[in-house]
N, C-alpha and C positions, 0 to 999 in steps of 0.2 A: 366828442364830449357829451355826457348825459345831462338833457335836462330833466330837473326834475320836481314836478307837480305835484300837491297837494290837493284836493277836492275834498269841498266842507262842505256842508247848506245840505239841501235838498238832496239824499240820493238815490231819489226813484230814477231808476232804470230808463224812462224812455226817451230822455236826451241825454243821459250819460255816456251810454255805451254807442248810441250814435258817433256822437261825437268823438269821443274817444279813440274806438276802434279805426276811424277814419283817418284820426294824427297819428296813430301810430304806425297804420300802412302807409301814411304819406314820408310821414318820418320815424324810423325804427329806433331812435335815440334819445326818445320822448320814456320818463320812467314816471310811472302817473297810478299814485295812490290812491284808493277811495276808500277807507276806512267805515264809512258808514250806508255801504251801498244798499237799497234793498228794490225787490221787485213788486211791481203794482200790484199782482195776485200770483198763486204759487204756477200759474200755466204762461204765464208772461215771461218767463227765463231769455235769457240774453248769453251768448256767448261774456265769457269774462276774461278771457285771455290776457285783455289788453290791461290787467289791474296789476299791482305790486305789492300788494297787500301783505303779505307775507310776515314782514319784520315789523308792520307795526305793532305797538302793545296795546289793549282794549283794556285790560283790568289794570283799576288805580291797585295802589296798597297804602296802608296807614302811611308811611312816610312823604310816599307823594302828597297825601289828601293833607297830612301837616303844612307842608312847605308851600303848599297850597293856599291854604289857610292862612299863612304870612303875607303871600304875595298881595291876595284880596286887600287884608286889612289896611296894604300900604298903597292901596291903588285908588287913581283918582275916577277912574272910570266908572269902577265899582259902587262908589259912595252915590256918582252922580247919578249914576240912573238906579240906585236905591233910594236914593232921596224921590227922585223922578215919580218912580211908582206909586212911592209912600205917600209922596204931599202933593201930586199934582193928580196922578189918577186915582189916587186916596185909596189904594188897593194893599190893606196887608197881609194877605196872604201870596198875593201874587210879588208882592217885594221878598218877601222871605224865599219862596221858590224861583226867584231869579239869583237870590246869594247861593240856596242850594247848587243850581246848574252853570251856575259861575263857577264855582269850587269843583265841581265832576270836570269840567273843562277844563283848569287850570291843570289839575291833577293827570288828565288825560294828556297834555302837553308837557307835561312833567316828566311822566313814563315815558315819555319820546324823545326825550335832551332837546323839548321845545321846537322841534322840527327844523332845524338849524340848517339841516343838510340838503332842506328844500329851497327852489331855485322862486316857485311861483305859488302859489294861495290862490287858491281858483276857488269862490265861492257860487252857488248857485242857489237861486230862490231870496228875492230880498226880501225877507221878513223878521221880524227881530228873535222868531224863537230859534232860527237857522244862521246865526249872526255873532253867535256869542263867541268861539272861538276867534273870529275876524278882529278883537282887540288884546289877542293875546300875541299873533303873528310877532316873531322879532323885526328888531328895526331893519329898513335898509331889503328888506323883500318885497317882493314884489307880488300885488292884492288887485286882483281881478274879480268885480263883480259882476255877475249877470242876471238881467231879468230876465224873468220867462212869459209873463204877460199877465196873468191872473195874482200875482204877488203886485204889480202896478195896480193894475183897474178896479181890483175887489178889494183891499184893503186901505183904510183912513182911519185907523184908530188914532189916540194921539199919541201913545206908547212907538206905535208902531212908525209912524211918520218920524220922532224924533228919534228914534234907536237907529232907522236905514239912513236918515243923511248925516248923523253923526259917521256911518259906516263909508258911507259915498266919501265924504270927505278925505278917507284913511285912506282912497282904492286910487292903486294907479291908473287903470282902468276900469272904465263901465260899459258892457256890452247890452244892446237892447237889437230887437228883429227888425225895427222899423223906423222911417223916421217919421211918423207921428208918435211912436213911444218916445221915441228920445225929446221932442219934444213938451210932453207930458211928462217928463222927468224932469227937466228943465223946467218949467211951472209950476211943477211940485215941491222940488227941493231944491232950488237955485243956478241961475244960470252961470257961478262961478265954474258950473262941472261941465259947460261945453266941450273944453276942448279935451274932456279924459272920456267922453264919450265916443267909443263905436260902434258903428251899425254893423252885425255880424250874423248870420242866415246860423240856425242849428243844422247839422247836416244829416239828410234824409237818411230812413232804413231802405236801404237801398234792394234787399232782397226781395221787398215787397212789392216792389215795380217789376224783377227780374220775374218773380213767381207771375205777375198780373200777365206781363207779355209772352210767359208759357202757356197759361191756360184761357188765353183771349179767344181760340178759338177752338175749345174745348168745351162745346156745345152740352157732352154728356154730366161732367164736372156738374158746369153750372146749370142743370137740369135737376142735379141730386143735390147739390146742396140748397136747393131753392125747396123742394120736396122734403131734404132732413130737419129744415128751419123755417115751416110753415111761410115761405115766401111765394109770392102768386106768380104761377106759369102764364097768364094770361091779360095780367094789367098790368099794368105799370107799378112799378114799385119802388116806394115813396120813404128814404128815411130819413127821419125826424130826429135832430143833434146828434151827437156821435161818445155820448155818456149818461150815465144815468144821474149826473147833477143840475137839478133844478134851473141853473143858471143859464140852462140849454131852454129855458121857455117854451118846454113843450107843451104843456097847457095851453098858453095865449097861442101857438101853430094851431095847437090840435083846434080850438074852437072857431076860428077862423071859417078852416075849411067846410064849414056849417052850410057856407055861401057857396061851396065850387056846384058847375053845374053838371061836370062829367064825375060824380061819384061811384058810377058803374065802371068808371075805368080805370081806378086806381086802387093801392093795397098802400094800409101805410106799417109801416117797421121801426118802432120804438125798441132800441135794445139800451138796458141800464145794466152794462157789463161792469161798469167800476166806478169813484166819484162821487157813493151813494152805498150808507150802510145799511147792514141787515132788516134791522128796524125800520129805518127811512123810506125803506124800497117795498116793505110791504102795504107802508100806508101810502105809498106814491104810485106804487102798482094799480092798488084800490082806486082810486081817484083818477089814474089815466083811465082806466075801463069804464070807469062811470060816463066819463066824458065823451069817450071813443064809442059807446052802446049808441048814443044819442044820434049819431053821426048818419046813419047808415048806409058806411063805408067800412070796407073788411080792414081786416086789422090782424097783427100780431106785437104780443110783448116778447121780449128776447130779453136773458140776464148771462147770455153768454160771452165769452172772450174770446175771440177769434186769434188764434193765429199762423203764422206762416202760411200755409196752402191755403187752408180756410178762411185763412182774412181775405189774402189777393182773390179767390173765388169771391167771396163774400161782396168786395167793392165793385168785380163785373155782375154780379145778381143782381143790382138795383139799378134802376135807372133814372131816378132823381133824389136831390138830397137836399132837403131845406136845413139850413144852416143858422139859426136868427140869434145867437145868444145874447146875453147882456154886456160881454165885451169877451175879448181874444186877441193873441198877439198876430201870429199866423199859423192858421190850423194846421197840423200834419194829416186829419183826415181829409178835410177839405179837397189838401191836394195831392190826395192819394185817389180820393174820389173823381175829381176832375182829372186825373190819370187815366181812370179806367170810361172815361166820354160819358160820365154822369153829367146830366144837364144840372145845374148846382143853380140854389137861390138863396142869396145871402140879406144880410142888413148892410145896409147903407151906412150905419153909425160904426160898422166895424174898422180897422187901421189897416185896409189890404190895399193902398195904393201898389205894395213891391208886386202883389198879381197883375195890377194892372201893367206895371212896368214890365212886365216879363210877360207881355198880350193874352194875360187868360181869357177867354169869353167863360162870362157866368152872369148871373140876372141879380138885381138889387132890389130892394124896397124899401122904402123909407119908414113906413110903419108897418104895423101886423093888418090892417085893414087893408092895404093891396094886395094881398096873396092870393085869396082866392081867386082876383079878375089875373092874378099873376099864372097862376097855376089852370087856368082856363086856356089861356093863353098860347103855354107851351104845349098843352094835351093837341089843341088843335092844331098846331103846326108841329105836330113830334117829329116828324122824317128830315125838315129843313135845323130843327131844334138839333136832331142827336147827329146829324152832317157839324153842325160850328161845336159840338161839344167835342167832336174827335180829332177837332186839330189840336186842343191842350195837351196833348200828350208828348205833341215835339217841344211843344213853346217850354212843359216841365223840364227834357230832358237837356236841353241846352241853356237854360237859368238857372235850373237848382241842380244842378252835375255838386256831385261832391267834390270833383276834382277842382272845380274851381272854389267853393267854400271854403274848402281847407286851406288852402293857402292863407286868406285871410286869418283863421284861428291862431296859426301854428304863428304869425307875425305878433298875432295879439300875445302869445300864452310863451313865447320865446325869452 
């Protein structure tokens, strides 16, 4: 018997096709749409196999966008968060462009006999401009929502608060990585949604662990890619968040380190590959090197994207990774990076008890003013340091096994 999935919300690629391809090798029975997929940047490509895209229709016509137009006029939904925008965030331009992408949606629902013939609504990204379809869904299906972590902790508009629990309340499930999110969900928007909430891991790119343990001891490999990407053969090398968005606080790292007193022995590796536009990144380039001149400790900016060979190389070239952002659900770099025995230095305020639960060894700080006696620290005892970093790699392989994740999805999404 086919099931068969819808996927709305958010659809960048790097926990779509994770996840996905991983239910569908698990179960071949799984028929799983995603109408609005797209990739982070054009070298980011994903296998697509697992999509069914095919029979959906993407272009309205007059008559949809008519009947469309009906439905709106007679819907309570409609009025309520036009009224919403109008007189409580007092925004009229932005009430008028939420009737417009209400009507492109209904229509787009229309051209598809309203998805009738779908089993599950699997939405992704809670945020209200990824939401809109989720009050069109017909009665009687089944609406799975899922955070990702930066849709929870960065966003509190007021718009945006009342559009996702009005959304929460529709979902028969809610899925979150942790349980301090889910608890913060529960604080947020009411603990009536206890018990629609589960805790559900996204499931890892797993090729990139298989590449890391081909070329772990492939000395020449990561000799040339440390030489093709200004990375240093002879200190240590230090990278700094794992995107080029601000939220990675690599400013307050970078100045920090003012204080270490082994500056001779380290190289540090800013790469602002995505997360960060054109514009953004050349006055945020400006501004890390202003800071990083003063340092006098070597340095490289990177605005590249690594992947496949080149990522898993890329994660054994460095050999520590401060991690401090302003919040996170659970990183996939992180622990990709703690894969390949990076000695990893996080924030204390971040929600990773599930690493602890699954024995990772990595270092904390509670604020940005320990880092440097932090990073003193580990230089002096590196050899006993990258001994406890290289047992993370069994503790990853037997926690985050996709084999066992999946099972949990495919209960949720069944």
């Amino acid at each position: 018997m086919s099931k068969k999935i819808l996927v709305l919300g958010l659809g960048q690629n790097n926990f779509l096709s994770f996840l996905y391809s991983t239910l569908k090798k698990f179960d071949a029975s799984y028929s799983i749409s995603v109408p609005f997929y797209n990739e982070i940047t054009s070298d980011s490509s994903h296998e697509t196999w697992m999509y069914d895209n095919k029979k959906i229709v993407l272009k309205n016509n007059l008559i949809s966008i008519v009947r469309a137009l009906f439905f709106c006029l007679f819907s309570k939904h409609f009025y309520q968060t036009f009224y919403f925008i109008l007189f409580v965030e007092k925004k009229m331009g932005k009430a008028f462009h939420f009737c417009y992408k209400q009507l492109i949606a209904k229509s787009f629902f229309i051209r598809n006999n309203n998805f009738q013939d779908y089993d599950t609504f699997h939405f992704h990204f809670m945020q209200y401009s990824y939401l809109r379809e989720l009050f069109l869904v017909p009665k009687n299906k089944k609406i799975v929502c899922s955070f990702w972590g930066s849709d929870l902790l960065r966003t509190n508009d007021i718009l945006n608060f009342y559009f996702v629990k009005k959304a929460l309340n529709k979902a028969t499930i809610i899925t979150c990585q942790s349980q301090e999110l889910k608890e913060i969900i529960l604080s947020k928007f009411g603990r009536n949604l206890t018990d629609r909430i589960q805790i559900a891991l996204f499931p890892t790119y797993e090729k990139i662990y298989d590449l890391m343990d081909v070329n772990e001891q492939n000395q020449e490999a990561i000799n040339l890619f440390k030489s093709n990407n200004s990375y240093s053969n002879d200190k240590l090398n230090i990278l700094i968040g794992h995107s080029g968005s601000t939220a990675n606080n690599h400013l307050k790292i970078i100045k920090t380190l003012e204080n270490v007193k082994h500056k001779n022995k380290i190289h540090l590796i800013i790469n602002l590959n995505y997360a960060i536009t054109l514009s953004e990144k050349e006055l945020y380039t400006k501004e890390l090197t202003e800071v990083l001149n003063r340092l006098d400790i070597s340095f490289v900016i990177l605005e590249k994207f690594f992947v496949n060979d080149e990522l898993a190389v890329s994660r054994l070239a460095s050999d520590i990774f401060i991690h401090a952002p302003i919040s996170d659900a659970l990183s996939g770099t992180m622990l990709e990076l703690l894969y390949a025995s990076n000695i990893v230095i996080t924030g204390s305020w971040l929600p990773y008890k599930t690493y602890r639960k699954a024995n990772l060894n990595y270092h904390e700080i509670y604020d940005f003013g320990e880092l440097s006696e932090k990073l003193d620290f580990i230089i002096d005892t590196i050899s006993s340091e990258k001994i406890i970093a290289s047992k993370n790699k069994a503790f990853i392989k037997d926690y985050f096994s996709n084999d066992r994740i999946i099972v949990n999805w495919s209960q949720i999404l069944n």
